[in-house]
Structure formats: structure tokens, C-alpha cells
C-alpha positions as CSV (number, residue, x, y, z in Angstrom):
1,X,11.0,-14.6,10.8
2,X,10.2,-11.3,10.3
3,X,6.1,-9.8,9.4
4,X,7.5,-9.0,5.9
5,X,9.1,-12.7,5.9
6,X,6.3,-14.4,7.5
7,X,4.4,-12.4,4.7
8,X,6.0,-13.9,1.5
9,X,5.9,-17.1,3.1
10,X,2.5,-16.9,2.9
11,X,2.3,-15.7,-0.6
12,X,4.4,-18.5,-1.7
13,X,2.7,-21.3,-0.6
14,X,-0.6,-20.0,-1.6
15,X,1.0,-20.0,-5.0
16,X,2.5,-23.4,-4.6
17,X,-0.5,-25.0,-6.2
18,X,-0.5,-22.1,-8.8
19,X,-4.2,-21.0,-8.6
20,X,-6.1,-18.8,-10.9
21,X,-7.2,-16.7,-7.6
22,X,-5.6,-15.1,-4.9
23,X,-7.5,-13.9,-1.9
24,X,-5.3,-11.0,-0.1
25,X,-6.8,-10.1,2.7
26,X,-5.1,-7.0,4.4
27,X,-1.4,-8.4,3.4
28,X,0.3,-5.6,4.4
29,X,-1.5,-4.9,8.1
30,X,1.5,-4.4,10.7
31,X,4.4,-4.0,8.0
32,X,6.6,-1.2,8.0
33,X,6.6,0.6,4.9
34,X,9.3,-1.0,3.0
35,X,7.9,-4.0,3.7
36,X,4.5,-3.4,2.4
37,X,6.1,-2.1,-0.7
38,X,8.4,-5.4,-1.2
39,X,5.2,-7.4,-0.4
40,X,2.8,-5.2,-3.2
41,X,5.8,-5.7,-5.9
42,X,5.9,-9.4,-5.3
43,X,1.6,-9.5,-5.8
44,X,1.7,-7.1,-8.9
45,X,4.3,-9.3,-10.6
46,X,3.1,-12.3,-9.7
47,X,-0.4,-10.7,-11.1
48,X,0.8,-10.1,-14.4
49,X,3.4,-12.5,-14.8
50,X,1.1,-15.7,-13.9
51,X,-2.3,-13.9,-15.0
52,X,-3.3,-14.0,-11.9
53,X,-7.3,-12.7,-10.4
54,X,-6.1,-10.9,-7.3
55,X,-8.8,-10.1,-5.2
56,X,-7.3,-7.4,-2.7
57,X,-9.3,-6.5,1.1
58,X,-8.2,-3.8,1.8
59,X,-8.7,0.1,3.8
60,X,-5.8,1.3,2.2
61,X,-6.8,3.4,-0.4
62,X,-3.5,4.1,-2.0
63,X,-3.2,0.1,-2.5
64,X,-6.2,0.3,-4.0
65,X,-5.4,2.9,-6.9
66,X,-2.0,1.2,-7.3
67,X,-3.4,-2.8,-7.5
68,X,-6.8,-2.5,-8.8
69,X,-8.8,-2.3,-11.2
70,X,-12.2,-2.4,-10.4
71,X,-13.4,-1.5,-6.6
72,X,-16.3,-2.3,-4.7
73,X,-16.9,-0.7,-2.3
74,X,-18.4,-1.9,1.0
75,X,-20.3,-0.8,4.2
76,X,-21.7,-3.0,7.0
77,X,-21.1,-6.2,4.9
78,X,-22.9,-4.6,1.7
79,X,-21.5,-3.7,-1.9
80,X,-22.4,-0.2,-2.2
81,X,-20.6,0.5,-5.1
82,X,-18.6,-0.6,-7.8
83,X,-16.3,0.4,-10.7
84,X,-12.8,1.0,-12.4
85,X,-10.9,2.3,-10.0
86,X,-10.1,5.4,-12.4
87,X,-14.0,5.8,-12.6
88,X,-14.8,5.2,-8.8
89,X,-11.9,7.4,-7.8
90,X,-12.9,10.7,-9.9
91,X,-17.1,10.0,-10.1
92,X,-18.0,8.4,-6.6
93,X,-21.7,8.2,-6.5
94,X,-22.4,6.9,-3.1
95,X,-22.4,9.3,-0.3
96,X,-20.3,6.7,2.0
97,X,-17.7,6.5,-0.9
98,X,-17.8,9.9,-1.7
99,X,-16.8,10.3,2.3
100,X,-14.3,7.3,2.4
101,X,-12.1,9.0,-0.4
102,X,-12.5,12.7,1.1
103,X,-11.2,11.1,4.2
104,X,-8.2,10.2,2.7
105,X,-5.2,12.2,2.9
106,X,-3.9,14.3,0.6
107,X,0.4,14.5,1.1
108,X,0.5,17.7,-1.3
109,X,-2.1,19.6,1.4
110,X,-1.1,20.2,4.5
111,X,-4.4,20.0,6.8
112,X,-4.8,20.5,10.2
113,X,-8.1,18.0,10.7
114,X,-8.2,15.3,8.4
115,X,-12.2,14.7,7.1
116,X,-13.8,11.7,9.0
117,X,-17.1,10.3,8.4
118,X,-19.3,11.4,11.9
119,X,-21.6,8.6,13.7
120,X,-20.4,5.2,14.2
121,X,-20.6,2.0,12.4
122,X,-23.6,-0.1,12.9
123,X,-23.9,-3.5,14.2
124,X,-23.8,-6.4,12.2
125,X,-25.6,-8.3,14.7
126,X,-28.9,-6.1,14.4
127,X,-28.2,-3.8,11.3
128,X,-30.4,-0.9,10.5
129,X,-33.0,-1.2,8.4
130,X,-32.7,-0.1,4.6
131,X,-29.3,1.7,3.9
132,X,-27.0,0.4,6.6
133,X,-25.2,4.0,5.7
134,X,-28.3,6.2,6.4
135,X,-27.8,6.7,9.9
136,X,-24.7,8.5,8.9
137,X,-25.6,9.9,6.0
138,X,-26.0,13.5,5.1
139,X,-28.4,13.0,2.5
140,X,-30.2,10.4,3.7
141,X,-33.9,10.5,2.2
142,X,-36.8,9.1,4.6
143,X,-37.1,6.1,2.2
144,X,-33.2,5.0,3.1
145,X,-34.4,4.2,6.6
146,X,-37.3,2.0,5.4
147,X,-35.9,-0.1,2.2
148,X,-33.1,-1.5,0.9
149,X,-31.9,0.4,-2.2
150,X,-32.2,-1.8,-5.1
151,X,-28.3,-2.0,-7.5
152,X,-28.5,0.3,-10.4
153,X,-25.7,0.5,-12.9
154,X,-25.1,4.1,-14.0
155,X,-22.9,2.8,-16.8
156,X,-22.4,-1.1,-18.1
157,X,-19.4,-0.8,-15.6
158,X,-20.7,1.4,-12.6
159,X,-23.1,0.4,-10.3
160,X,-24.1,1.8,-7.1
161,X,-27.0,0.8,-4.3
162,X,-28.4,4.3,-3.0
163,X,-31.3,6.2,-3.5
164,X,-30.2,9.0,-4.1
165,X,-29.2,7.6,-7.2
166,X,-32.1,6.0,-8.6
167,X,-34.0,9.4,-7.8
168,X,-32.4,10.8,-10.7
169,X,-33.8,8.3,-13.2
């Protein structure tokens, strides 16, 4: 069988028992992009169709914008941030968001260095302390390396964990 075969096999009997929730994790890593496409169809239908909860794991971005929609947003196993995906997209609040959507690239620009986020992600095995993004992080305040930002919900829908954030109240 082919990936996108093997793929909708997958999908089909994980719906066999027809559950409320679907996990996706990464279901469309190593598919061409036909593939992926016939793959994302076959979820969104199934989504609206069955009134299905889809949670999507994913780095893709674009599958985000199209599937979603609400986002969290992790780093280093954390929930950083969280909204619509129309809000999260155009208001980012977290610095590693803000970064992980300007790394994204744009097909109407043409670029010669796509954006990357500098440093390197921690270890989960001995994590820094506080903001697991502050060691990468160009605004990182001296209490990011100390403590754990607390949630904070900006709206009744947004919430983000930074400091930065809860400076402002």
C-alpha cells in the first residue's frame, strides 16, 4: 500500500467504532502533496459530516489555518498560547508564537532567508527554569528565567503564559 493508502486505512478504522474524538497526530508526515490534500479532505468531511472533535498535532501551519479552529500553541511540552485560529493568526501574544508564524513562508514574497527562531530547543529531560522559551527569547525579562509565568486570558477566548503579558495589566 502506498503512505497515502496506509493513511486512510488508518483513518478508517479509527472511525470504525465511530468515536466523538479523533487524535491526528502529524497525518500527513512523509505524503506527497496530493496525498496530504486527499488525506485533509477525507478529516474535514468526516469532521463535519459526523460532528466530529478533531484534535490535529501538527507543525504545519497551513493545516492549521485550513482545519482548525482554536490553536494552542506549544513549546517544550507547554501551552503557551491559545485561541481562534483567526485571532491567534492576526494577534499572537507570545514572543515564541509571534516567531513560529513569522517563520512561516509567505508564497506571494519571494525571500532569500526565510526567518528562523535562533538558539536551540531545550531539553525535556532537564528543562530550564521558568519560561522554557526564555533562553531564546528576545524579550525575555529577568523574571522569565526564575518563574513559571502564570495563564492569563486576554479575552474569554485568548489566553497566553508569558510575562510580558501580565506586565501590561
Amino acid at each position: 500500500l502506498s503512505g497515502g493508502m496506509k493513511q486512510r486505512s488508518v483513518i478508517a478504522i479509527s472511525l470504525s467504532t465511530e468515536p466523538k474524538l479523533l487524535i491526528a497526530d502529524e497525518p500527513t508526515t512523509a505524503l506527497d502533496v496530493t496525498v496530504q490534500a486527499q488525506v485533509m479532505d477525507v478529516l474535514k468531511r468526516l469532521k463535519e459530516e459526523k460532528n466530529l472533535t478533531l484534535i490535529l498535532i501538527t507543525h504545519n501551519m497551513g493545516l492549521v489555518a485550513e482545519m482548525c479552529d482554536r490553536v494552542a500553541v506549544m513549546y517544550a511540552g507547554r501551552i503557551v498560547e491559545e485561541a481562534p485560529v483567526d485571532e491567534l493568526f492576526k494577534q499572537p501574544l507570545h514572543p515564541y508564537t509571534k516567531m513560529l508564524l513569522q517563520a512561516v513562508p509567505d508564497p506571494s514574497k519571494r525571500v532569500e532567508r526565510l526567518e528562523s527562531i535562533p538558539g536551540s530547543v531545550p531539553s525535556l529531560a532537564n528543562p530550564p527554569p521558568g519560561c522554557r522559551f526564555h533562553p531564546r527569547c528576545p524579550y525575555a525579562l529577568k523574571k522569565c528565567s526564575e518563574e513559571k509565568p502564570p495563564e492569563v486570558y486576554v479575552n474569554p477566548s485568548h489566553r497566553v503564559a508569558c510575562w510580558l503579558c501580565t506586565s501590561r495589566e
